[in-house]
NUPAZA-887986 format. One record per residue (C-alpha): residue number from 1; residue in one letter; x, y, z. Coordinates in steps of 0.05 Angstrom, whole numbers, plus 5000, padded with zeros to 4 digits. Layout:
<atoms>
@num:NUM; residuo:A; x:X; y:Y; z:Z
...
</atoms>
This chain:
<atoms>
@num:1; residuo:X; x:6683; y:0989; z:4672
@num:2; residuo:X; x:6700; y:0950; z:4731
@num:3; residuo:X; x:6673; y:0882; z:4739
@num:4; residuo:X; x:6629; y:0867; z:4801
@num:5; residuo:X; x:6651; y:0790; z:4811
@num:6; residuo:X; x:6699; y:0788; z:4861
@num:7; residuo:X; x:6697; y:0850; z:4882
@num:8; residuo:X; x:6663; y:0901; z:4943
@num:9; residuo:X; x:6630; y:0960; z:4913
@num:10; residuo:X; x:6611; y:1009; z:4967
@num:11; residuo:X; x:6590; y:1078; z:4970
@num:12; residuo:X; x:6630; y:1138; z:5011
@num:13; residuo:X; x:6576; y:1130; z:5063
@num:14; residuo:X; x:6576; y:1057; z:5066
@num:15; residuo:X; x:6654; y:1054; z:5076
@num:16; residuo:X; x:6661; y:1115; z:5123
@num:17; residuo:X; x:6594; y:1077; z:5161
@num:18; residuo:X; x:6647; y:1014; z:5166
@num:19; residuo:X; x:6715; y:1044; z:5194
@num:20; residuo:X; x:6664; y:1084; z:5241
@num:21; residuo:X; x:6630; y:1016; z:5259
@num:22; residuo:X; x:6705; y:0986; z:5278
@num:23; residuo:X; x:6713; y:1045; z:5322
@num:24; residuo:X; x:6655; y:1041; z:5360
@num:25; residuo:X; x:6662; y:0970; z:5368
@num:26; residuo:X; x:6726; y:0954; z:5386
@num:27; residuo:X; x:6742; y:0958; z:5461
@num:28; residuo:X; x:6810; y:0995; z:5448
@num:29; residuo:X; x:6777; y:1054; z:5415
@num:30; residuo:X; x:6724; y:1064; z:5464
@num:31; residuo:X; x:6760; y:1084; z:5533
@num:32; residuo:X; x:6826; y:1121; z:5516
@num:33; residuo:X; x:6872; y:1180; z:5557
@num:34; residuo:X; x:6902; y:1217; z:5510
@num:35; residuo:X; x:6953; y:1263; z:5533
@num:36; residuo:X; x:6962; y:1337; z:5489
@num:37; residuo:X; x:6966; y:1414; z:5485
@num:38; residuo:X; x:6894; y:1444; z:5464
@num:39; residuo:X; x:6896; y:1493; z:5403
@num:40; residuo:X; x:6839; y:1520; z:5371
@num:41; residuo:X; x:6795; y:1525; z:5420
@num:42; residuo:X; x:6719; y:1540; z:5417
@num:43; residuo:X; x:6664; y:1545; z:5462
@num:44; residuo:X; x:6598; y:1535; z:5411
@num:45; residuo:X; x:6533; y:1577; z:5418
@num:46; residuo:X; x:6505; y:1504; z:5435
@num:47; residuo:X; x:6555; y:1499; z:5494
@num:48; residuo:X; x:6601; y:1445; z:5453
@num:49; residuo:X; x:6668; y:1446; z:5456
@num:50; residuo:X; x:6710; y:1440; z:5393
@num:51; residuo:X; x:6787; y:1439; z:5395
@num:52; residuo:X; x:6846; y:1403; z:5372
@num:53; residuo:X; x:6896; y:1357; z:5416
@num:54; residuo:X; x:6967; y:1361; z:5396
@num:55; residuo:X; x:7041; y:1343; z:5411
@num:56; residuo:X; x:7108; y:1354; z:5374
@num:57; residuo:X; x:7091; y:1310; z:5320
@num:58; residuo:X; x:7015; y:1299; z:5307
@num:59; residuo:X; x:6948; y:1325; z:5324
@num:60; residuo:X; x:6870; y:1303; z:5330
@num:61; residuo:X; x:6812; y:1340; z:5320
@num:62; residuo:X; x:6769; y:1334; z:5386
@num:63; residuo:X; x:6703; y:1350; z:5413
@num:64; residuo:X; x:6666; y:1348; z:5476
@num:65; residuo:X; x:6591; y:1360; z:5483
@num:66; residuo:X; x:6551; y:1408; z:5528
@num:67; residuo:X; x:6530; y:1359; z:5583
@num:68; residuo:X; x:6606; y:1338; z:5592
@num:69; residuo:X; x:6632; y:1406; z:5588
@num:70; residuo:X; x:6583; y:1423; z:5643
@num:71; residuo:X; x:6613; y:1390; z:5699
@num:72; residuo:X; x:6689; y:1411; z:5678
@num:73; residuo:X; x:6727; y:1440; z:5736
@num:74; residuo:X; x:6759; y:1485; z:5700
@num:75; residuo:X; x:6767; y:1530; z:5633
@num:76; residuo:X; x:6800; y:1501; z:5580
@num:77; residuo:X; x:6845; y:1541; z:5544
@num:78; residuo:X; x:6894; y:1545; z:5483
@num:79; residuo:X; x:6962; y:1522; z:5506
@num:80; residuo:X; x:6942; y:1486; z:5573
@num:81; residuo:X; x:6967; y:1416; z:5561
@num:82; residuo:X; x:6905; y:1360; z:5589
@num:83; residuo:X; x:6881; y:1292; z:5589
@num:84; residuo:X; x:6825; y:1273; z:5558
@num:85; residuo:X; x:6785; y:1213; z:5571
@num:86; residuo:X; x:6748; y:1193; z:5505
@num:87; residuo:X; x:6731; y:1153; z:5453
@num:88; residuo:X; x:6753; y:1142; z:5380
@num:89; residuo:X; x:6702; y:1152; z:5326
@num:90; residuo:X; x:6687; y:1178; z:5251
@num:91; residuo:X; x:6652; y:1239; z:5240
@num:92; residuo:X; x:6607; y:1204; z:5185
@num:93; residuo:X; x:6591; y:1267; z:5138
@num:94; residuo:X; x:6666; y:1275; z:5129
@num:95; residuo:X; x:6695; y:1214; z:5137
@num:96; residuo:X; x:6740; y:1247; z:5204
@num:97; residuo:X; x:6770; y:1208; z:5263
@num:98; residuo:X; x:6765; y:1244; z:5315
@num:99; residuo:X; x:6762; y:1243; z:5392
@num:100; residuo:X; x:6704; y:1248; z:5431
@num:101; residuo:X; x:6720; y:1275; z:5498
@num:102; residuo:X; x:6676; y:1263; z:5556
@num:103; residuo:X; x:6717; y:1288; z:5623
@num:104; residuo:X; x:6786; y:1321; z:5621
@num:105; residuo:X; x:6828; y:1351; z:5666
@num:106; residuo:X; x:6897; y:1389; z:5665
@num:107; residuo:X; x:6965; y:1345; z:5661
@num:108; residuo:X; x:7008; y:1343; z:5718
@num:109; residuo:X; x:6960; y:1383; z:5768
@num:110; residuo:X; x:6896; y:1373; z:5791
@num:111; residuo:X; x:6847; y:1394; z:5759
@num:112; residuo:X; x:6798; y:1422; z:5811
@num:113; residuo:X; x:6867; y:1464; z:5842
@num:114; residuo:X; x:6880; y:1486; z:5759
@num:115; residuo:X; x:6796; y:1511; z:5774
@num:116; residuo:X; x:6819; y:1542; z:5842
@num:117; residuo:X; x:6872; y:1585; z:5808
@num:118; residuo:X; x:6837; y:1612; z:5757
@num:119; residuo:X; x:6774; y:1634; z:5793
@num:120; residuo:X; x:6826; y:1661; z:5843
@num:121; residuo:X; x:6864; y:1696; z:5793
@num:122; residuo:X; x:6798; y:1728; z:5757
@num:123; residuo:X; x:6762; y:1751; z:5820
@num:124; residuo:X; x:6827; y:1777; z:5844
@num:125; residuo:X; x:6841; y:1819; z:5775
@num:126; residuo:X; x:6768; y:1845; z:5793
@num:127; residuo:X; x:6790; y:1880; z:5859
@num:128; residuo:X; x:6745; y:1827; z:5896
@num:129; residuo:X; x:6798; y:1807; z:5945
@num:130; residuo:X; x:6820; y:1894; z:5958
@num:131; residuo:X; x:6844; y:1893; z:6030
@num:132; residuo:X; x:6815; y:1959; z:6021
@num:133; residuo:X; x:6746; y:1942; z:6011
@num:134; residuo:X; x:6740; y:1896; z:6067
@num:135; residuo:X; x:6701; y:1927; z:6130
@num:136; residuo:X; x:6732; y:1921; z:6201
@num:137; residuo:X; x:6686; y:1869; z:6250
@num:138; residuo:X; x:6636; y:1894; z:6307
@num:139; residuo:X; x:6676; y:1895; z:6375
@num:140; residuo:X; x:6621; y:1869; z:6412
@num:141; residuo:X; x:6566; y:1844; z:6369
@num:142; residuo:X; x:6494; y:1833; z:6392
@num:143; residuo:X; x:6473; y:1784; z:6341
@num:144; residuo:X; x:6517; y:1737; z:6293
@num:145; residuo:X; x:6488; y:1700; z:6250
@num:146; residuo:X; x:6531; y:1621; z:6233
@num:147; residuo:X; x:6517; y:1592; z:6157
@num:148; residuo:X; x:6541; y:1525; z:6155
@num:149; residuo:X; x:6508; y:1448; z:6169
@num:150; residuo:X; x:6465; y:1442; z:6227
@num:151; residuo:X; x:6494; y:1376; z:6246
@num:152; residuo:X; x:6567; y:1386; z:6237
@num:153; residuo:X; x:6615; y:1388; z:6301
@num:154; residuo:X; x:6636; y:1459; z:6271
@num:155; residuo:X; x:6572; y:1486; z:6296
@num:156; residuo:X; x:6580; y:1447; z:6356
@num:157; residuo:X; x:6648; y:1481; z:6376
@num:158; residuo:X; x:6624; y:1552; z:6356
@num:159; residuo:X; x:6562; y:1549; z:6393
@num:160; residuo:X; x:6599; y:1531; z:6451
@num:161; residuo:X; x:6660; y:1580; z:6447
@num:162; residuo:X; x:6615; y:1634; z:6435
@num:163; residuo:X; x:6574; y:1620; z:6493
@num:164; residuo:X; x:6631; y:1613; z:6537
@num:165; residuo:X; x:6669; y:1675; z:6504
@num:166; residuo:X; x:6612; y:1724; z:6499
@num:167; residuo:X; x:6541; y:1696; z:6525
@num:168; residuo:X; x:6502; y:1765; z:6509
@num:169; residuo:X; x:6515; y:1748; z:6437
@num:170; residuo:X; x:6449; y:1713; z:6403
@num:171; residuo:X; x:6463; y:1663; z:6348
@num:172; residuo:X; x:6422; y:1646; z:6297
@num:173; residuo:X; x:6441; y:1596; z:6244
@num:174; residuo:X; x:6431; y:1580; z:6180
@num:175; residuo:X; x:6423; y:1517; z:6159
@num:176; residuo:X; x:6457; y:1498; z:6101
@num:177; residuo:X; x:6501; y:1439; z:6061
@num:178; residuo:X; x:6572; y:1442; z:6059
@num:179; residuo:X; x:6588; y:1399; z:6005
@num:180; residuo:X; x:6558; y:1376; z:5941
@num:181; residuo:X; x:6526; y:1403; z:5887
@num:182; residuo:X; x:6462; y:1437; z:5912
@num:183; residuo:X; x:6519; y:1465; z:5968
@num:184; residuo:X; x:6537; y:1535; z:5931
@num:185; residuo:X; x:6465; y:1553; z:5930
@num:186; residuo:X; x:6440; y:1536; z:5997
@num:187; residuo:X; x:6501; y:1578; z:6027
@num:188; residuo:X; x:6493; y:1640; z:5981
@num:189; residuo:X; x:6414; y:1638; z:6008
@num:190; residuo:X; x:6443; y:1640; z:6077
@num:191; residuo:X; x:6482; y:1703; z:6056
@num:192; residuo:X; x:6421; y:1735; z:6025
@num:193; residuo:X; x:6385; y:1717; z:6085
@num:194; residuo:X; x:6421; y:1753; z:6139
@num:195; residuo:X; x:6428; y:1814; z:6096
@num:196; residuo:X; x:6354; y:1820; z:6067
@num:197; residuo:X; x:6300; y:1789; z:6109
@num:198; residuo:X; x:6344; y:1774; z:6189
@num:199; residuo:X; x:6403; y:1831; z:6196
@num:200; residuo:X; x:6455; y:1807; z:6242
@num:201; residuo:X; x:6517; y:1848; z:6261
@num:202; residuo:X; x:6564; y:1794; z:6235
@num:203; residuo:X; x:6565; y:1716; z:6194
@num:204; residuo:X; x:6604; y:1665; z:6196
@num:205; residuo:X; x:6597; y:1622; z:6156
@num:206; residuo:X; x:6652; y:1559; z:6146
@num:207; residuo:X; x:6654; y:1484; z:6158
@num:208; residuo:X; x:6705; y:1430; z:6193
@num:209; residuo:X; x:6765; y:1395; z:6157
@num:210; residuo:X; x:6752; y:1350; z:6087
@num:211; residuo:X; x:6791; y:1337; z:6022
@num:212; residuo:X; x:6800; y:1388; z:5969
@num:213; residuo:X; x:6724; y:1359; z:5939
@num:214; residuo:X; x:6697; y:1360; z:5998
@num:215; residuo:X; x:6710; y:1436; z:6009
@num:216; residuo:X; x:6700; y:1457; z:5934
@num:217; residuo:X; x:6629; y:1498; z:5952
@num:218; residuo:X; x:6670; y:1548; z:5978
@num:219; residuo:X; x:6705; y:1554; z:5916
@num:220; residuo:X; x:6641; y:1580; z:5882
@num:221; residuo:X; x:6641; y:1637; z:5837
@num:222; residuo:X; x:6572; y:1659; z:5863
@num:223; residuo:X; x:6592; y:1641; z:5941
@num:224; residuo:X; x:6649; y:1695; z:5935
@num:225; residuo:X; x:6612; y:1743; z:5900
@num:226; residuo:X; x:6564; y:1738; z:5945
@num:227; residuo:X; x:6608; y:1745; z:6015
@num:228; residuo:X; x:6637; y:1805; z:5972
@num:229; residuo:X; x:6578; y:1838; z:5959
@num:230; residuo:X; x:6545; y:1820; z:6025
@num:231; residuo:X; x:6529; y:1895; z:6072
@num:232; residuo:X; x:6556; y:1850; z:6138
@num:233; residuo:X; x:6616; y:1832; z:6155
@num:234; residuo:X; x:6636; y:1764; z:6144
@num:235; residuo:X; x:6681; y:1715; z:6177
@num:236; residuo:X; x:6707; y:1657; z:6130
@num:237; residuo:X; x:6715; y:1585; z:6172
@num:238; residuo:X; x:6731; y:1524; z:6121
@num:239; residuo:X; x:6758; y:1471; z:6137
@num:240; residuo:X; x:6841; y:1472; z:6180
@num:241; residuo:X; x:6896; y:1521; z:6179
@num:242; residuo:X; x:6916; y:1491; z:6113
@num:243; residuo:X; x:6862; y:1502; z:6083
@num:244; residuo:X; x:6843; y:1561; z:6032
@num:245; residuo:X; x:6789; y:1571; z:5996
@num:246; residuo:X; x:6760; y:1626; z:5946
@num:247; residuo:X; x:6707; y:1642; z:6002
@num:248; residuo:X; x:6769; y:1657; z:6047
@num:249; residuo:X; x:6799; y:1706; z:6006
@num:250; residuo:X; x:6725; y:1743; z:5994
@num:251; residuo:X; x:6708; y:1755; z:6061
@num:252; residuo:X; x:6723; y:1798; z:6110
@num:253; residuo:X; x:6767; y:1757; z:6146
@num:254; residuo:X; x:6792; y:1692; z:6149
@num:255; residuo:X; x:6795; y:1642; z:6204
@num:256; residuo:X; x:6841; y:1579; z:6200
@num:257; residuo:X; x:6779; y:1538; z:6231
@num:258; residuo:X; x:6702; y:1547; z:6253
@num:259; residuo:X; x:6729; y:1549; z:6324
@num:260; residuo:X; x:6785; y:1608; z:6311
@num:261; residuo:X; x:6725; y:1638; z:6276
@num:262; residuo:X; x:6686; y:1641; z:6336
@num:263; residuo:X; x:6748; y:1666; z:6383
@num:264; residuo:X; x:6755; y:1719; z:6335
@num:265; residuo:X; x:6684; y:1742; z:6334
@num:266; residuo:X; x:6676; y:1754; z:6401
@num:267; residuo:X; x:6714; y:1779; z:6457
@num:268; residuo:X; x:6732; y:1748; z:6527
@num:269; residuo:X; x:6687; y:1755; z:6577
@num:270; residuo:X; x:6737; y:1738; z:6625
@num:271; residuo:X; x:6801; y:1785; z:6597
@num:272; residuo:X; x:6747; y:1836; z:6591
@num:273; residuo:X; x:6730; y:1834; z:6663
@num:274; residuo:X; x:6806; y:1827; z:6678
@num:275; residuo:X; x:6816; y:1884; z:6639
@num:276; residuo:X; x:6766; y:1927; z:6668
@num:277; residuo:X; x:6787; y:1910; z:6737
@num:278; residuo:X; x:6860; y:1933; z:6726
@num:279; residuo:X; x:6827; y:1995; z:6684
@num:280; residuo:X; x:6788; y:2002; z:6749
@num:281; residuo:X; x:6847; y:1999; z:6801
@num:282; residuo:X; x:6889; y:2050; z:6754
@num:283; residuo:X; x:6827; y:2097; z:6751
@num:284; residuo:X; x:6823; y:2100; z:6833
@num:285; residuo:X; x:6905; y:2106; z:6837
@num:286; residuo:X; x:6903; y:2167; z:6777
@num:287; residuo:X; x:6838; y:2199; z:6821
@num:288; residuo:X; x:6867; y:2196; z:6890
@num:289; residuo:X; x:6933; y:2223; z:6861
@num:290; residuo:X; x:6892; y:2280; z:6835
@num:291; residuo:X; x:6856; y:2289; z:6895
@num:292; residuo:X; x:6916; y:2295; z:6948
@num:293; residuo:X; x:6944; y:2339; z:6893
@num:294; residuo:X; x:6882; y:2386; z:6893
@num:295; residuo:X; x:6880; y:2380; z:6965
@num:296; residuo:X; x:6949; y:2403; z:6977
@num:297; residuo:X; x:6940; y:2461; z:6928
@num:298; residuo:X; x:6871; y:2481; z:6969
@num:299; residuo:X; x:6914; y:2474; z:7034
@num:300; residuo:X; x:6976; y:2521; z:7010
@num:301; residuo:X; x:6923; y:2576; z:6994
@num:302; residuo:X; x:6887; y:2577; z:7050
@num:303; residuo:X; x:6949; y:2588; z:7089
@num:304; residuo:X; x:6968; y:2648; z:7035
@num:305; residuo:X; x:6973; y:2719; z:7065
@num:306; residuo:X; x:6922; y:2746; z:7016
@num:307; residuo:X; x:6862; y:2689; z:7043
@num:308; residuo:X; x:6876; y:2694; z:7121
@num:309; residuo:X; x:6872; y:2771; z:7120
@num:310; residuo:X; x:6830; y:2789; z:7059
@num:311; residuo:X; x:6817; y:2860; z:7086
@num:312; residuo:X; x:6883; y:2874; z:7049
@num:313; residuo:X; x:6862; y:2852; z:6983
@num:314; residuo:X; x:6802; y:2902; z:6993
@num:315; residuo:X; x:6839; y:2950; z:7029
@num:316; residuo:X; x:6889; y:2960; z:6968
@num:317; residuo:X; x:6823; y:2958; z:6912
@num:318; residuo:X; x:6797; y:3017; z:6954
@num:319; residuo:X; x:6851; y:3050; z:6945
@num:320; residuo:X; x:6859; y:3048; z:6883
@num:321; residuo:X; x:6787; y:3054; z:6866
@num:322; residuo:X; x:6798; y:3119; z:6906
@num:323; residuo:X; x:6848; y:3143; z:6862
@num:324; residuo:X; x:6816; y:3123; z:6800
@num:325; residuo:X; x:6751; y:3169; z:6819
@num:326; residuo:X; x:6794; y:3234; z:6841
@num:327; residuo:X; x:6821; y:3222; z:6760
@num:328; residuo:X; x:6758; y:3213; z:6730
@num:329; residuo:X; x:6736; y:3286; z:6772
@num:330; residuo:X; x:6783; y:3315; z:6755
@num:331; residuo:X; x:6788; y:3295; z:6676
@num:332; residuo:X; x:6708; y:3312; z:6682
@num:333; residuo:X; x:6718; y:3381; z:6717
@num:334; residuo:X; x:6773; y:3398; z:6654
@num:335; residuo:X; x:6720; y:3374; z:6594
@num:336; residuo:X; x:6666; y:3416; z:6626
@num:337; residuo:X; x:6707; y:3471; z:6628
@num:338; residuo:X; x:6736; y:3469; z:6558
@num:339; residuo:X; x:6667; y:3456; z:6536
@num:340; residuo:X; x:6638; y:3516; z:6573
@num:341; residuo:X; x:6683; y:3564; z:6536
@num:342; residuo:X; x:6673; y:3538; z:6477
@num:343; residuo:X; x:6597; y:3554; z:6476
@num:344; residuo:X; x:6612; y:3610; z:6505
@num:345; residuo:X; x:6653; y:3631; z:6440
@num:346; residuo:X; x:6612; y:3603; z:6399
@num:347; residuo:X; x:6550; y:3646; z:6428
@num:348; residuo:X; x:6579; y:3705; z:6431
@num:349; residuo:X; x:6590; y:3694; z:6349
@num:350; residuo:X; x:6524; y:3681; z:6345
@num:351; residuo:X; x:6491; y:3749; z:6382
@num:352; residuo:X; x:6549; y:3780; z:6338
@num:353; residuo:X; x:6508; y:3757; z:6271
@num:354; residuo:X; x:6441; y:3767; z:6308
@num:355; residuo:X; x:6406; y:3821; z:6251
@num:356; residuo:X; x:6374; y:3853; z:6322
@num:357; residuo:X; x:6432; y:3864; z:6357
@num:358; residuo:X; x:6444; y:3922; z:6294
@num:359; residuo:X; x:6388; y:3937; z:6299
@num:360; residuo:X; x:6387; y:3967; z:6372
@num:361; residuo:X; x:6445; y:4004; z:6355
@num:362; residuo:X; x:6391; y:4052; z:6314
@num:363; residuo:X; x:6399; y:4021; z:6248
@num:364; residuo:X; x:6320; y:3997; z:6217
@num:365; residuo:X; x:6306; y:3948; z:6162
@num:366; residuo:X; x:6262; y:3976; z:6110
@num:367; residuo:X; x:6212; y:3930; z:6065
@num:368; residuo:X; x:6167; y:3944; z:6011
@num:369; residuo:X; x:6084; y:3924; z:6003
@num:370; residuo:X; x:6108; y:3851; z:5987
@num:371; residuo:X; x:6150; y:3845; z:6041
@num:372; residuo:X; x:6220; y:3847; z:6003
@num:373; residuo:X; x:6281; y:3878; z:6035
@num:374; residuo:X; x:6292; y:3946; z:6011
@num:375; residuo:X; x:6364; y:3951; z:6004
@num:376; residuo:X; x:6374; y:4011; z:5947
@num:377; residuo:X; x:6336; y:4074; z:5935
@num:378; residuo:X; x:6318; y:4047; z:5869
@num:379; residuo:X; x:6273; y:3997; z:5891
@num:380; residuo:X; x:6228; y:4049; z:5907
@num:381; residuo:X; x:6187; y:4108; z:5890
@num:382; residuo:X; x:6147; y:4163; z:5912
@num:383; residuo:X; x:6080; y:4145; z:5930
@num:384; residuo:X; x:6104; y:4071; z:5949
@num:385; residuo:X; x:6082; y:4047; z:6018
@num:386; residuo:X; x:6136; y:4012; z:6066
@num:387; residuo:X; x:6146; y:3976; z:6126
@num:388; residuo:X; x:6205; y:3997; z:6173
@num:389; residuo:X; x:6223; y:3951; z:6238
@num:390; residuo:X; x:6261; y:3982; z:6297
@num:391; residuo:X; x:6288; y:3935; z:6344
@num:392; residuo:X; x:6231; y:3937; z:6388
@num:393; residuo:X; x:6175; y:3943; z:6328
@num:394; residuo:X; x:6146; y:3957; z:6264
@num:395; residuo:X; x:6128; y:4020; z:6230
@num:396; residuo:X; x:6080; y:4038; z:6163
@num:397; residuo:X; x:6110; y:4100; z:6120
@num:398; residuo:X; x:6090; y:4136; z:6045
@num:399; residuo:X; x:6151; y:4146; z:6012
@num:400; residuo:X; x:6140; y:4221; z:5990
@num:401; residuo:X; x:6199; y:4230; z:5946
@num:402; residuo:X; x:6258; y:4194; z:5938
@num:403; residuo:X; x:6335; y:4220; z:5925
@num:404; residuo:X; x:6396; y:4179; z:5913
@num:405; residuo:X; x:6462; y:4199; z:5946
@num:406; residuo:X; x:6522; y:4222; z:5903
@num:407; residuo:X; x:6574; y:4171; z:5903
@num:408; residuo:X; x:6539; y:4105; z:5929
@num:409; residuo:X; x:6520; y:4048; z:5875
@num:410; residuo:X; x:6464; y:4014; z:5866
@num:411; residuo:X; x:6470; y:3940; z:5884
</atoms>
């Protein structure tokens, strides 16, 4: 057994509760960038984050909680090399230093651009940015409908372009921030707005110039879904020409500034009327060409032989009207003819077969009581009573006796 005097006895709890203690309290320990690769990554059901921070030679187990994670910029990810700002401390139940992370972002780029590309890169795998599924703009809209800050000198120059531009277009806006947190929301309101409760014919929404925080609503997840998803065209307006932003790339179209937004929008009164006018002069030049033409063509026929002595156009259809009647009498006269002997034929065939015509040559059809054809002595007998028609009558005989003829058959 050890002895006590002069020496610390201390439990595992009581020393791990000690190097933990100089952690905490020691200045060094408590504010640190540490620069590493993540491995190991995982995003806890509780919304922690638990990974590891390595380099060539060594490695710390690391972990950032929830409410930190929440206001990350970007995914972490296994491989992407960060800094972390955190503190050193002792996970008491197992006696592990580790770092406690509360902001990071990637090493050697910024991390809300590192955010940029990613979203960019997902929506984009999703067919969100399709050239293909963007619709074409309204050539002259009737109502456009302008998402952005109320107070802003973007709204200031659109408003005014488009009233110089095209003043038969009504504008409504939609108040809304630009920046900030409670930004993405207000402007994906705006977008329901228009395309649910106040149809316009087109949006634009956009703001002026600012740093790359200052324009991060537009990099919204939710924003670009929403301009994606939206059933009206939408023009994009943030910030310069330099400028691009995940709203850009969702919408419709993209305008390097609220004021190209609003030039694009709308036509020119101005070159419209310009236009017109030299539509207008061609128009009169192509329909006085036509009508010296037509007039010409009106002028060379009424000096034709035909229209200044017309009685030879009829004189020549009489003519041969004329000549078509003396064919059709005489085709007529030839069918009637053919037709007549025909019948003719045909009648005389008939009188041929007429059973009186025989008879009137002093033959006489003989019939029994019942009216049947005698046409043999055996059908019959002495006694029997018979009818016999002339050609001009009928006759009643008694057969008184009956003989058959040598030589003839009965049939």
């Amino acid at each position: 057994m050890y002895e006590n005097a002069g020496k610390r006895m201390l439990t595992v709890t009581q020393l791990n509760g000690i190097i933990k203690t100089l952690f905490d309290e020691t200045d060094f320990f408590s504010n640190l960038y540490v620069r590493g690769e993540i491995s190991n990554f995982k995003r806890h059901t509780t919304g922690h984050l638990y990974f590891t921070l390595k380099d060539e030679e060594s490695e710390i187990a690391a972990v950032m909680f929830r409410s930190d994670a929440a206001r990350l910029k970007f995914q972490p990810q296994d491989g992407m090399k960060v800094i972390a700002r955190s503190r050193v401390s002792v996970y008491l139940k197992k006696g592990a230093y580790q770092l406690y992370v509360s902001d990071m972002q990637p090493d050697g780029i910024c991390a809300l651009y590192f955010a940029f590309e990613q979203l960019k890169r997902k929506l984009a795998e999703e067919g969100l940015f399709d050239p293909a599924r963007k619709r074409p703009l309204p050539r002259f809209p009737k109502k456009i409908g302008i998402i952005t800050s109320p107070t802003g000198a973007a709204i200031r120059d659109m408003i005014n372009i488009l009233g110089r531009r095209w003043p038969a277009a009504e504008i409504y806006i939609y108040p809304s921030q630009v920046q900030g947190t409670a930004a993405p929301g207000q402007l994906v309101s705006g977008i329901d707005f228009f395309n649910t409760r106040f149809e316009v014919e087109l949006i634009i929404i956009g703001r002026g110039g600012g740093s790359l925080e200052d324009l991060w609503a537009f990099n919204n997840e939710a924003l670009a879904r929403a301009v994606a998803a939206s059933k009206i065209p939408v023009i994009s307006a943030v910030g310069h020409e330099t400028d691009f932003t995940i709203c850009d790339f969702a919408a419709d179209l993209r305008a390097p500034t609220p004021s190209a937004a609003a030039e694009l929008a709308v036509p020119d009164r101005s070159e419209l009327k310009a236009r017109i006018s030299v539509l207008g002069r061609r128009l009169g030049i192509a329909l006085a060409r036509m009508i010296d033409t037509r007039r010409k063509t009106v002028e060379r026929l009424a000096a034709s032989r035909i229209l200044s002595r017309p009685r030879l156009l009829t004189e020549d259809r009489k003519l041969e009207l004329d000549a078509l009647a003396a064919a059709l009498d005489e085709k007529m006269h030839r069918r009637l003819v053919a037709l007549r002997d025909r019948l003719g034929a045909r009648a005389a065939h008939l009188e041929a077969l007429n059973p009186l015509s025989v008879l009137s040559r002093g033959y006489a059809v003989v019939s029994d009581s019942a009216g049947v054809t005698v046409r043999n002595i055996g059908q019959i007998c002495a006694g029997d009573r018979v009818r016999i028609r002339f050609s001009d009558g009928v006759a009643g005989a008694l057969v008184e006796n009956t003989e058959k003829t040598e030589g003839v058959v009965d049939g």
